[in-house]
C-alpha positions as CSV (number, residue, x, y, z in Angstrom):
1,X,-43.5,80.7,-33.2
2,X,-46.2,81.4,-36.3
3,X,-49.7,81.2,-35.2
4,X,-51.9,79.0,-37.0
5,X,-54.7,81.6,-37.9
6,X,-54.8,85.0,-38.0
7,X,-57.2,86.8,-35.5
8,X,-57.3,90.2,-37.4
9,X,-58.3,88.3,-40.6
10,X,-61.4,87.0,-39.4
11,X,-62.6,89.8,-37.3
12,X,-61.7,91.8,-40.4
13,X,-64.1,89.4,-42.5
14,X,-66.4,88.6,-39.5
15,X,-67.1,92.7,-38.9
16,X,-66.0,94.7,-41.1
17,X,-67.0,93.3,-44.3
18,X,-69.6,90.6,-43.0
19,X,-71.2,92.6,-40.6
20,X,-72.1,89.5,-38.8
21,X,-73.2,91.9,-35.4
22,X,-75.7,92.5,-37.7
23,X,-77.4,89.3,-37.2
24,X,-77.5,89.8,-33.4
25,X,-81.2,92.6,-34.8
26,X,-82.8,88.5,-35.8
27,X,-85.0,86.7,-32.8
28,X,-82.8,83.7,-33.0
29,X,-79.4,86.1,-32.3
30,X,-81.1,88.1,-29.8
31,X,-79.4,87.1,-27.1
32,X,-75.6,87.3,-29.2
33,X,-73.3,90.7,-28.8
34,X,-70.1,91.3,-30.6
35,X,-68.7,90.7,-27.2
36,X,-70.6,87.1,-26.7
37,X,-69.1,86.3,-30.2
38,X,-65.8,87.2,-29.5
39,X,-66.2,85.6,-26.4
40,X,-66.4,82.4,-28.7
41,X,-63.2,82.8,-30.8
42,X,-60.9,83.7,-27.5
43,X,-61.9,80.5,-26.3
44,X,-61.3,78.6,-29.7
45,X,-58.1,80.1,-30.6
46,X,-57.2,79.3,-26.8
47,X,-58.3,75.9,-26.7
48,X,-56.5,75.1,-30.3
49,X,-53.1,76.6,-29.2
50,X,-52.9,74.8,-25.6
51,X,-55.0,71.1,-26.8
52,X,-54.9,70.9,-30.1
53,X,-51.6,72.2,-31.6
54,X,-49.2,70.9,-29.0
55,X,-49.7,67.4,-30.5
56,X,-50.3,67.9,-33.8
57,X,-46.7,66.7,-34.8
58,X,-47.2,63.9,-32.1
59,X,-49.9,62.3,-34.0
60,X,-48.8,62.2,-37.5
61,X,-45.7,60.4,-35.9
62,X,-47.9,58.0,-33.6
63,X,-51.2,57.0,-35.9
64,X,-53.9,55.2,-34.0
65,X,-53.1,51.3,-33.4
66,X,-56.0,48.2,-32.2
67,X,-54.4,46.7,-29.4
68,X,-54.5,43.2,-27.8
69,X,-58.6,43.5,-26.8
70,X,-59.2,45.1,-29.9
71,X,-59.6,48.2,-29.0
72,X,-58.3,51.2,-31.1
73,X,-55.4,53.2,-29.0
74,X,-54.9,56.7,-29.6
75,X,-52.8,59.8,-28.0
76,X,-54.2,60.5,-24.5
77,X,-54.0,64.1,-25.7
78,X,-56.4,63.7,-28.9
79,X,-59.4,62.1,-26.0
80,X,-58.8,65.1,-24.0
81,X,-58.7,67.7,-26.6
82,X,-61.6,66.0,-28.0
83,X,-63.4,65.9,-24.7
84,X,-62.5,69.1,-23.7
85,X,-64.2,70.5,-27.1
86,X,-67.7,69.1,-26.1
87,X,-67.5,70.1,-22.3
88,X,-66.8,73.7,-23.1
89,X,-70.2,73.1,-25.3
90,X,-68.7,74.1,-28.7
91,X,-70.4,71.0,-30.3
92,X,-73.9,73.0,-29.7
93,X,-72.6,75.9,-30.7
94,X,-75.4,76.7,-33.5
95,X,-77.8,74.4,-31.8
96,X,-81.4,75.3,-30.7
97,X,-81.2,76.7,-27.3
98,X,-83.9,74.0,-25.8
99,X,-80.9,71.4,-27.0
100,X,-78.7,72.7,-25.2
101,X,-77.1,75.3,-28.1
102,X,-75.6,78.8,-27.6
103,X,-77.8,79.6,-31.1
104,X,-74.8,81.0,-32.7
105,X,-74.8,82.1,-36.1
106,X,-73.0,79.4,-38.8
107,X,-70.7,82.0,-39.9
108,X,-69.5,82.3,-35.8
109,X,-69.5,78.4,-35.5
110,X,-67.1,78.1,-39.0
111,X,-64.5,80.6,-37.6
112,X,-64.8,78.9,-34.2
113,X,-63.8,76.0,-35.7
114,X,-61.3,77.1,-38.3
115,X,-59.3,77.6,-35.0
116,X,-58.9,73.9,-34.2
117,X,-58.6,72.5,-38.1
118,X,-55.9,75.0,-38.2
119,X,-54.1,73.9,-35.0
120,X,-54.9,70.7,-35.5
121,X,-56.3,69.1,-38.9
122,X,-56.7,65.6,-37.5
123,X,-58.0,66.3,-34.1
124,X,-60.8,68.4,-34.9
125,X,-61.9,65.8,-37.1
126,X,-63.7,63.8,-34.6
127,X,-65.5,67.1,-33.3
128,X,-66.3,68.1,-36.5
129,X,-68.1,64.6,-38.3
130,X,-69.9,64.5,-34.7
131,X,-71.3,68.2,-35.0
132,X,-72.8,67.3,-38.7
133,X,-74.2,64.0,-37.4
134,X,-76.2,65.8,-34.9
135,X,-77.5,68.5,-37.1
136,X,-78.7,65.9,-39.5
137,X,-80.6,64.1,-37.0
138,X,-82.1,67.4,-35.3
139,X,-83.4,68.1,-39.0
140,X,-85.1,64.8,-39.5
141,X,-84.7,62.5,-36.5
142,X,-87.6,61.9,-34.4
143,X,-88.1,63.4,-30.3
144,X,-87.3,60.0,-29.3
145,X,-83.7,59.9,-31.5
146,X,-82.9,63.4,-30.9
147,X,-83.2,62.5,-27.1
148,X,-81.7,59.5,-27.7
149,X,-78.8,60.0,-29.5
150,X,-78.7,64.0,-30.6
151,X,-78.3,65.4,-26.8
152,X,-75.7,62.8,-25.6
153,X,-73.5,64.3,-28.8
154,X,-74.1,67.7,-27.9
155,X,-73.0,67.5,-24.7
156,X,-69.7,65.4,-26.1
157,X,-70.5,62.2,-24.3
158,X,-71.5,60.7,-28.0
159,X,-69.6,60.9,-30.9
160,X,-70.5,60.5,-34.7
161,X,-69.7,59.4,-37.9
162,X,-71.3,59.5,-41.5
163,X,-70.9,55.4,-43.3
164,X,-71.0,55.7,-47.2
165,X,-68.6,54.0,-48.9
166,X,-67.8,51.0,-49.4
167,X,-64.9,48.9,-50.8
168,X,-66.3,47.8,-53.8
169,X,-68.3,51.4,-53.7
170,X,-66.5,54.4,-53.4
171,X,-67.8,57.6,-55.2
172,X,-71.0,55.7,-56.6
173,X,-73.5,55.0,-53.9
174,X,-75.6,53.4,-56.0
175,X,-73.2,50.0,-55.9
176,X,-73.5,49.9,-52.2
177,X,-74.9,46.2,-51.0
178,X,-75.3,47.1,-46.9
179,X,-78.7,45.9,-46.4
180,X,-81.0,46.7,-43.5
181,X,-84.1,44.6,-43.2
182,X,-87.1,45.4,-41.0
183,X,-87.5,43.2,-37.6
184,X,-90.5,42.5,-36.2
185,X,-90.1,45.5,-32.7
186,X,-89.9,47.9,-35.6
187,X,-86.0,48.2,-35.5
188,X,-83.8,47.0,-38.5
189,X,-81.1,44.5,-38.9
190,X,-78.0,46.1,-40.9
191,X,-75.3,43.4,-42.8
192,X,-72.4,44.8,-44.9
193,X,-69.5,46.6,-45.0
194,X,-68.0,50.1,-45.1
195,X,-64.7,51.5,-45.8
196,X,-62.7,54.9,-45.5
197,X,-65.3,55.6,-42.1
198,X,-63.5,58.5,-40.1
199,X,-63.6,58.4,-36.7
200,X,-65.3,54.7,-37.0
201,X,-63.9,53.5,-34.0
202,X,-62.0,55.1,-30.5
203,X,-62.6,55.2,-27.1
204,X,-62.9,58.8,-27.0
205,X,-66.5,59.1,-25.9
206,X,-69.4,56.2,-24.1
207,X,-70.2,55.7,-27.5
208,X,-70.1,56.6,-31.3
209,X,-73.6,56.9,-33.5
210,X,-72.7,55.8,-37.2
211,X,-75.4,57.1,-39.7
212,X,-75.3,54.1,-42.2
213,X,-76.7,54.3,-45.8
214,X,-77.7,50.7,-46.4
215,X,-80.7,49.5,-49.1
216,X,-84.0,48.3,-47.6
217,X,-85.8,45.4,-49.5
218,X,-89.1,47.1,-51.9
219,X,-86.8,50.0,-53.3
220,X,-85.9,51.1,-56.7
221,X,-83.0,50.8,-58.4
222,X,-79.7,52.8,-57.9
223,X,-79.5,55.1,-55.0
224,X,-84.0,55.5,-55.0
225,X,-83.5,52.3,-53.1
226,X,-81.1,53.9,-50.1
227,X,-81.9,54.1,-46.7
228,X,-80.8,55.9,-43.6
229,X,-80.5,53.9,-40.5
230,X,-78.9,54.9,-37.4
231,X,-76.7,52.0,-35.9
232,X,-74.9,52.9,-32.3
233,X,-71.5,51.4,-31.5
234,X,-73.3,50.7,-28.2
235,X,-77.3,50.0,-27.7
236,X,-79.3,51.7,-25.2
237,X,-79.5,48.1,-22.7
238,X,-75.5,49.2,-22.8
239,X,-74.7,46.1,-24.6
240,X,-72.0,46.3,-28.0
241,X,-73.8,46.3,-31.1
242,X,-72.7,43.5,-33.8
243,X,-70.6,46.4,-35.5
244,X,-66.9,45.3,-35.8
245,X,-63.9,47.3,-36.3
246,X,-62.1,44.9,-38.9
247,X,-58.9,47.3,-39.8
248,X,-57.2,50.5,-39.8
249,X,-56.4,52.3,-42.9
250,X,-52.6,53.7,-43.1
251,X,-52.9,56.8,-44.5
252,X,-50.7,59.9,-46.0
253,X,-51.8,62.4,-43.8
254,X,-54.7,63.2,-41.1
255,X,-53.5,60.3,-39.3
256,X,-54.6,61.3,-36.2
257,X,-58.1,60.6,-37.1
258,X,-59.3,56.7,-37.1
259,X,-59.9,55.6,-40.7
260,X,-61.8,52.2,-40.4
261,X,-63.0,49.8,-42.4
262,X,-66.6,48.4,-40.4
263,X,-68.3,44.9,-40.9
264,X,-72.1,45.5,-39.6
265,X,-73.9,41.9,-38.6
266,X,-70.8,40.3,-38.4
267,X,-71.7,37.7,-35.6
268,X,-75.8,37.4,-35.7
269,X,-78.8,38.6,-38.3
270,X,-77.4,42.1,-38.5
271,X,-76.5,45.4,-36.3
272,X,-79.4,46.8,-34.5
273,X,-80.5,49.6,-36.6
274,X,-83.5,52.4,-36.5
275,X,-84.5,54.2,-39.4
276,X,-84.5,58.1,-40.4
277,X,-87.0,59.4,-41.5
278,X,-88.7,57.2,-44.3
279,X,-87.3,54.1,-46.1
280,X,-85.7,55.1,-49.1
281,X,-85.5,58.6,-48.9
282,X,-82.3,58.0,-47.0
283,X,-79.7,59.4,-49.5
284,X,-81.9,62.8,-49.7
285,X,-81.3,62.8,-46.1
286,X,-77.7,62.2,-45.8
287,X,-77.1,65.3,-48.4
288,X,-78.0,67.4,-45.4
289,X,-74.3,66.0,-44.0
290,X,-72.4,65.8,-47.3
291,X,-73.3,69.6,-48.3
292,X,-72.4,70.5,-44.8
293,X,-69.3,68.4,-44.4
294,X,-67.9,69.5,-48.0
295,X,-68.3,73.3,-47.2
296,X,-66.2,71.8,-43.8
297,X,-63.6,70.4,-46.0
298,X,-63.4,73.7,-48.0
299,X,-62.7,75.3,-44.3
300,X,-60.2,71.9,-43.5
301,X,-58.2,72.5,-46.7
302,X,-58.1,76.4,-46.0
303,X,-57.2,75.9,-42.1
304,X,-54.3,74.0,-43.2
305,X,-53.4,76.3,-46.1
306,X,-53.2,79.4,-43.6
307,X,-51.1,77.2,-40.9
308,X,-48.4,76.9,-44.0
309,X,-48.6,80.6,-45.3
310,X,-47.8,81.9,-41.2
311,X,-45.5,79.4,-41.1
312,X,-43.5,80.7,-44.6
313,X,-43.8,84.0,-43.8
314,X,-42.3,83.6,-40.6
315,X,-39.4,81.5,-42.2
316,X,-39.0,84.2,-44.7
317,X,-38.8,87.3,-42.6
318,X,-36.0,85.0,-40.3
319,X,-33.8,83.7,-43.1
320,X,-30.8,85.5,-44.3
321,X,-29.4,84.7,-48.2
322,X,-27.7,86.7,-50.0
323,X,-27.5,89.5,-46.7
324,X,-30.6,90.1,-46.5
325,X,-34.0,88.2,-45.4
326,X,-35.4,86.0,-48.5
327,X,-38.6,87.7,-48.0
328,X,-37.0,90.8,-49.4
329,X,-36.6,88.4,-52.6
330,X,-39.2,88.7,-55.2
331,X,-39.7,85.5,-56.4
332,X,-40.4,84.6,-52.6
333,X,-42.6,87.4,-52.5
334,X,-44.6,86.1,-55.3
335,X,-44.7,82.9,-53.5
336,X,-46.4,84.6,-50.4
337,X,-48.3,86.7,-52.4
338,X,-49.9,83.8,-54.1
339,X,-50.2,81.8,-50.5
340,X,-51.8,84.8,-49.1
341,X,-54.1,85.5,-51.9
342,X,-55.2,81.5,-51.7
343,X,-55.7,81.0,-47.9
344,X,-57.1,84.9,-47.4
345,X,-59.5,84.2,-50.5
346,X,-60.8,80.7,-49.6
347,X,-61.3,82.0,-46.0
348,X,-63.4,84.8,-47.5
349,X,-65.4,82.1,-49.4
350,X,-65.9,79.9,-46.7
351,X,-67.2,83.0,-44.4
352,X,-69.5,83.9,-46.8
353,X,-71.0,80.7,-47.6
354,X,-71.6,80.0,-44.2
355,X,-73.4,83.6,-43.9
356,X,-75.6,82.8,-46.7
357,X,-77.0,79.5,-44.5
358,X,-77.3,82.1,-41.8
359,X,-80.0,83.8,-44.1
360,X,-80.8,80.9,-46.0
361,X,-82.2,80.0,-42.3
362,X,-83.1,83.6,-40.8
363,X,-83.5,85.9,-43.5
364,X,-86.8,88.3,-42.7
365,X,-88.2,87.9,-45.9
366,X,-88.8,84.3,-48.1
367,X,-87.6,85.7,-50.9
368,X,-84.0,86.5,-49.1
369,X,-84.4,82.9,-47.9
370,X,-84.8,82.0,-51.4
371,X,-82.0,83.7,-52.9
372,X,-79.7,82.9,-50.3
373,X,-80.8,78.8,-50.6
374,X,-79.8,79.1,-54.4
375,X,-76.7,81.0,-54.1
376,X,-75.1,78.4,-51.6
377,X,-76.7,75.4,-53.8
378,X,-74.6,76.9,-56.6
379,X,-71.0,78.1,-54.4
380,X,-71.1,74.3,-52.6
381,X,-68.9,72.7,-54.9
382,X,-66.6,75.7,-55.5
383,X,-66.6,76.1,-51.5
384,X,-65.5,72.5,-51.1
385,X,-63.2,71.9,-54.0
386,X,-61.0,75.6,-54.5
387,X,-59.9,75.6,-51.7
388,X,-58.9,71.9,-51.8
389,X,-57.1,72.8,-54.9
390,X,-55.4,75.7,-54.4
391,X,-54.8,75.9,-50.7
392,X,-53.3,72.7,-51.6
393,X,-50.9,74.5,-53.7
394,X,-50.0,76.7,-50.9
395,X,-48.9,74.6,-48.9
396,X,-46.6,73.4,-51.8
397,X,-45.6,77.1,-51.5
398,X,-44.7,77.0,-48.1
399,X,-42.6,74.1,-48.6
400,X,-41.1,75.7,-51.5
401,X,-40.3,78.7,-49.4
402,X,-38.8,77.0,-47.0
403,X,-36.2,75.1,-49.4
404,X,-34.9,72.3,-48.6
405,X,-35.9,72.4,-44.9
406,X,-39.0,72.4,-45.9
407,X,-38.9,68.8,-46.7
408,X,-37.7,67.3,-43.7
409,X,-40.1,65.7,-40.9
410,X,-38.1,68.8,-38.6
411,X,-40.5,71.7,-40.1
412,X,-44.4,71.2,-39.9
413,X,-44.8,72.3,-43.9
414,X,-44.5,68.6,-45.1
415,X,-47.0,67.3,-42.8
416,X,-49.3,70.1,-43.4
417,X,-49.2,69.0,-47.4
418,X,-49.7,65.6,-46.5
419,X,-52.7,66.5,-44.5
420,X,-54.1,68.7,-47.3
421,X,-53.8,66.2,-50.0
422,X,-56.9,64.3,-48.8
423,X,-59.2,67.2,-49.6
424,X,-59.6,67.2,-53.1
425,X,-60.7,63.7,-52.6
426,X,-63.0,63.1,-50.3
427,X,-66.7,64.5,-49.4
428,X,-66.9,64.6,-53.1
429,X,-63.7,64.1,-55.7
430,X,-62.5,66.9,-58.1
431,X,-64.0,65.8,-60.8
432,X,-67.2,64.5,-59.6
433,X,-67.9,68.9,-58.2
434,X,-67.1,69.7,-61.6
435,X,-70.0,67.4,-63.0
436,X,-72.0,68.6,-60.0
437,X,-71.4,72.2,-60.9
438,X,-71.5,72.3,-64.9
439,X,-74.1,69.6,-64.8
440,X,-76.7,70.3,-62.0
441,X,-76.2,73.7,-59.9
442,X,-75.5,76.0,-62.8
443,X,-78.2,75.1,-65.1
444,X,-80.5,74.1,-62.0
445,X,-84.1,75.3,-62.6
446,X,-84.1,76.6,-65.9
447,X,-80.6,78.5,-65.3
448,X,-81.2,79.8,-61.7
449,X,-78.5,79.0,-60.5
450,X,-76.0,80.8,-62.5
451,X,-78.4,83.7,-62.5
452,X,-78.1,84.0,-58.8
453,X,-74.5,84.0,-58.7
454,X,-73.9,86.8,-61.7
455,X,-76.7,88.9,-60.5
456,X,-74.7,88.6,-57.1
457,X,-71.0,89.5,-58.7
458,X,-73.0,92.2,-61.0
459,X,-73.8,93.8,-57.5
460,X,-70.8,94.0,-56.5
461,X,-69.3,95.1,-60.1
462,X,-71.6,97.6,-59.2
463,X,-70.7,98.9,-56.1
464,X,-66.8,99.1,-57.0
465,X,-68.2,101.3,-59.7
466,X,-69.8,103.6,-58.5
467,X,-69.7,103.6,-54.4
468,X,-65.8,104.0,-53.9
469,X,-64.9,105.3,-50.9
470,X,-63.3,109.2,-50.5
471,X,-59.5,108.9,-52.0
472,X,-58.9,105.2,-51.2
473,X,-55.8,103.8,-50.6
474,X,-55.9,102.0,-54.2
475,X,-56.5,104.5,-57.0
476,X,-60.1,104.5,-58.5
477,X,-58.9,103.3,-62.0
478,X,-57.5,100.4,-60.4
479,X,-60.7,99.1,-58.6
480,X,-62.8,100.3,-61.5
481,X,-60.2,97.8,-64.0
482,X,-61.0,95.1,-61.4
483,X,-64.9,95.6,-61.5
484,X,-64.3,95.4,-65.0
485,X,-62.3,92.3,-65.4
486,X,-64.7,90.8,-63.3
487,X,-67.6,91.9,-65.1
488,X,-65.8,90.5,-67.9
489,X,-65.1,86.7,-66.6
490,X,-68.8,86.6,-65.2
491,X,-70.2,87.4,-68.5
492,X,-67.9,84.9,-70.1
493,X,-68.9,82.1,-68.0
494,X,-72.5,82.4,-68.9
495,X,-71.6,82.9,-72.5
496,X,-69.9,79.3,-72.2
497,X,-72.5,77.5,-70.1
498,X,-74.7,78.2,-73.4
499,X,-73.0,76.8,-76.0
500,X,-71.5,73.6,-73.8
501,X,-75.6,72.7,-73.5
502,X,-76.4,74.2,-76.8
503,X,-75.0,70.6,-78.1
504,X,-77.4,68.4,-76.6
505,X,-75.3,66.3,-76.0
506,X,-74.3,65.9,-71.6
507,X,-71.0,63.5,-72.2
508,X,-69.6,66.5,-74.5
509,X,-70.9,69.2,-72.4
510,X,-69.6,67.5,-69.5
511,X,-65.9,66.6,-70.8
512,X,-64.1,69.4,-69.7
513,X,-66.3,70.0,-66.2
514,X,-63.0,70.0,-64.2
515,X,-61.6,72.8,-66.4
516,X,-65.1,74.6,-65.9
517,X,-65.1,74.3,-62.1
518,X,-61.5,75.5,-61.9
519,X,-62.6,78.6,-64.0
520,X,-65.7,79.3,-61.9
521,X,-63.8,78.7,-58.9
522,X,-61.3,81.5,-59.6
523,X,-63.6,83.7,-60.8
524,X,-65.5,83.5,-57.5
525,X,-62.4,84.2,-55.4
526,X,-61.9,87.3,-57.5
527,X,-65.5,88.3,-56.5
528,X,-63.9,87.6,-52.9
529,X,-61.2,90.1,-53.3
530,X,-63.1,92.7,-54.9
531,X,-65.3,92.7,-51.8
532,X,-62.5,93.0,-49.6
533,X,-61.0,95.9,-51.0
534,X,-64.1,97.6,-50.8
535,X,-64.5,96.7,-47.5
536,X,-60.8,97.8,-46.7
537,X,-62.2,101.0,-48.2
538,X,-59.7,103.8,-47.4
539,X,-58.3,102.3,-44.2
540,X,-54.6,102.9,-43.5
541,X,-51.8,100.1,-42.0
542,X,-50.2,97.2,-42.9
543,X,-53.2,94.8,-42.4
544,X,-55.0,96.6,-45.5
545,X,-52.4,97.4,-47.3
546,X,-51.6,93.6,-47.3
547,X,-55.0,92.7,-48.8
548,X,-54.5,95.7,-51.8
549,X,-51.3,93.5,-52.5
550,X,-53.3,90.5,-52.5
551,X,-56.4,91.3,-54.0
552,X,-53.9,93.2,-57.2
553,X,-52.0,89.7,-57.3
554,X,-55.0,87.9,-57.8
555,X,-56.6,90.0,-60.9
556,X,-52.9,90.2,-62.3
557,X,-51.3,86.8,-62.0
558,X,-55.0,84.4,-61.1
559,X,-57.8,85.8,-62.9
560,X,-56.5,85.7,-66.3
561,X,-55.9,82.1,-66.7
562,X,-59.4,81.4,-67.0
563,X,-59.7,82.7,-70.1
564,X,-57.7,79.7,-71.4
565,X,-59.8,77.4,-69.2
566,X,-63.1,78.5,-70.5
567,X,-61.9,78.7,-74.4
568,X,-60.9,75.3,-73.9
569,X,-64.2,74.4,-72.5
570,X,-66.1,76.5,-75.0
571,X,-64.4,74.3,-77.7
572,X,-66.1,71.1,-76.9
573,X,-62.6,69.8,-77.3
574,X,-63.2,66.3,-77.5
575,X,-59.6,65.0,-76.3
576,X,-60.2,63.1,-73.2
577,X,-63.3,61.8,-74.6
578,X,-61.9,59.8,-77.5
579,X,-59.1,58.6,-75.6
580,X,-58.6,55.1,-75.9
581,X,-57.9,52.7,-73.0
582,X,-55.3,51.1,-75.3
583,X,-52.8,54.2,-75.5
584,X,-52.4,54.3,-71.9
């Protein structure tokens, strides 16, 4: 049977290019070894394979139900899995030591958990929200809520959940009508609704803390009038708060995971709230969660990407047509080929982000901080939405690979497509990262954004120039033509995010974002592979030789479509804006 991830990738990425060990030289990793680490990722891989995967099948068929009393029912193996997660501590895992934490680096935490979204998308779900949750409140909860309700998480005795949305409200928080009002002991009362709430409601854990964005009386318009207000399933007295569990939503995939739809001060004045931080500052405060969730569904829709590709290539090698193994077919090579050079590249990315929070957070120097911060502002939306994309599209792959087998309920392929599809929606649609990423993070303080990110490919570019290793595996000219296609693409992003804002005018510069963000995206997973062949250097086998394949399909058959992309982008074509509602 496939395995879901592949160990020798992310050691591959975790040592030999990322150097994470590295980190161990930093106070706050001091007490971390190579062996301590992999310590952490025998355990995960363990844990997914024996509680997570085993019933991954099970709960797509058997979705979460509200009984008689109300209460949501769920597969005795998703509670235990999810218990067992926070037992064996892993929801501290980069957590401050005096909380309880093993102060592991982000980049160890990510391919901890990559484990468990791999084996099981749904599952890890609950684990994941409640992890994010907790960080935001350790940021900019007070000692008495960190007690309170941060500890109890860590520990896996609390869950949590992050309530945006609402019916009438999806994407634009500034519609939201939740309303929290200020009661006399200092606590607020919380009225409205909220929809599309993961993990809103179980009976996994004592009790689930919902970080609610609700608008508090004396604020501006639009989102400067948002709160942040913590409202617990359960008060501290041990009595139910007035937060109701109204429905279920029936969903494609990740049905494993609750999707709720929540009425807050259903029965009385409003849910028993307490504020974060200051009154409306609360939507600056829940971007802690969002950044940190959407680089967690970049790592969702990857986990679920690599499941398929192991599970093709396995399938491939196995079946016979024409008298020999389709793998030895090379349109079915292409197809793994492109799967590998997906799921292998958006792990890279993934990685990598997370090691730039590492020195975003430890860094020696505050300049290192710096660039690191702006770097990961900039990669955020192409970290959540590529991989959504185009791991997406491996899974089509997969399916594809596996004919018509492939789509039947009898092979896992189909559900993990299903499970996939949410990710280019939520924690951020495709479109809206495009606006986020043409709009805001590349022309972000006077262009410092995209100055960060081609000063960081020119780097590189440089390196694969000029520091190739003694007779590599790949011939020189070959690494050299991919330095210089890259150099190219970089240079002709820039070129394009002129002229777009050269008009003056944002709805034209904006039109074809999607098309921009699809570009940029590929163009950083070429960056990915470049650094990977260097890092494979002159090594020998099939592991290496397998990411020399990868990293040439990618420049041959991936890179070059964005010149198309960005010439369409670079012609302000004005198509989609003067569409009429009428033709459609």
């Amino acid at each position: 049977m496939a395995d879901f991830i592949s160990r020798a990738d992310l050691d591959f990425l975790l040592y030999d290019w990322l150097r994470v060990t590295d980190l161990t030289e930093r106070e706050r990793f001091a007490d971390h070894s190579r062996e301590t680490f992999d310590a952490v990722l025998d355990l995960s891989h363990d844990m997914a394979a024996k509680l997570y995967a085993p019933h991954n099948k099970k709960s797509d068929q058997q979705e979460p139900q509200i009984g008689p009393d109300g209460a949501v029912i769920l597969l005795d193996e998703i509670t235990a899995a999810v218990r067992a997660f926070g037992e064996a501590g892993l929801n501290a895992g980069s957590f401050d030591a005096d909380l309880g934490g093993m102060q592991l680096p982000h980049t160890l935490a990510r391919a901890s958990m990559v484990n468990f979204q791999a084996a099981n998308a749904a599952t890890s779900s609950y684990s994941f929200l409640t992890v994010g949750n907790a960080n935001l409140l350790a940021k900019y909860g007070t000692a008495e809520q960190i007690d309170t309700w941060v500890r109890p998480m860590l520990e896996g005795r609390y869950s949590g959940t992050m309530c945006l949305s609402e019916p009438q409200a999806g994407s634009s928080l500034a519609d939201i009508t939740t309303r929290a009002v200020r009661d006399d002991d200092g606590t607020y009362r919380v009225t409205g609704t909220k929809m599309w709430i993961s993990a809103g409601d179980h009976e996994i854990c004592e009790n689930i803390v919902h970080l609610v964005l609700a608008k508090i009386p004396g604020g501006g318009p639009g989102v400067k009038g948002i709160s942040l207000v913590i409202v617990p399933k359960v008060l501290e007295n041990g009595e139910r708060n007035d937060v109701a569990l109204v429905g279920l939503n029936h969903k494609m995939g990740n049905r494993g995971t609750t999707n709720t739809l929540l009425n807050f001060g259903e029965k009385s004045s409003g849910a028993v709230g307490y504020l974060v931080g200051e009154e409306h500052r609360g939507l600056s405060y829940m971007f802690n969660m969002m950044n940190e969730a959407r680089i967690g569904v970049g790592f969702l829709a990857t986990a679920l990407g690599y499941a398929g590709y192991l599970q093709s290539v396995e399938y491939a090698k196995l079946r016979v047509q024409g008298g020999v193994p389709i793998i030895k077919h090379a349109d079915v090579t292409r197809m793994l080929l492109a799967q590998k050079s997906y799921v292998e590249g958006a792990l890279a990315l993934g990685l990598y982000a997370s090691r730039l929070l590492d020195e975003e957070t430890t860094a020696p120097t505050a300049a290192a901080r710096a660039r690191a911060h702006t770097l990961l502002e900039v990669l955020t939306p192409i970290v959540k939405s590529w991989p959504s994309q185009w791991c997406l599209e491996a899974n089509s792959l997969a399916i594809q690979v596996h004919g018509g087998y492939g789509y039947t309920r009898e092979f896992d392929v189909e559900q993990f497509y299903r499970d996939n599809r949410l990710n280019p929606i939520h924690e951020g649609t495709h479109g809206i990262h495009g606006l986020d990423l043409l709009g805001r993070k590349m022309i972000m303080d006077s262009g410092a954004g995209f100055a960060a990110l081609a000063e960081a490919i020119g780097e590189t570019v440089q390196r694969a120039r000029t520091a190739l290793p003694p007779e590599p595996c790949l011939p020189p000219e070959l690494v050299e033509g991919y330095a210089d296609q890259l150099a190219t693409a970089i240079t002709r992003l820039g070129q394009v995010t002129e002229s777009v804002w050269a008009t003056g005018d944002p709805a034209l510069a904006l039109a074809n974002a999607t098309a921009y963000l699809e570009a940029a995206g590929h163009i950083v997973v070429a960056w990915m592979w470049l650094e990977q062949v260097l890092a494979v250097g002159n090594l020998e086998g099939d592991f290496y030789d397998g990411k020399r394949a990868a990293a040439q399909y990618f420049f041959r058959y991936e890179l070059p479509k964005t010149g198309p992309q960005l010439d369409l982008v670079d012609s302000l074509d004005r198509t989609t804006l003067d569409a009429n509602p009428a033709w459609f």
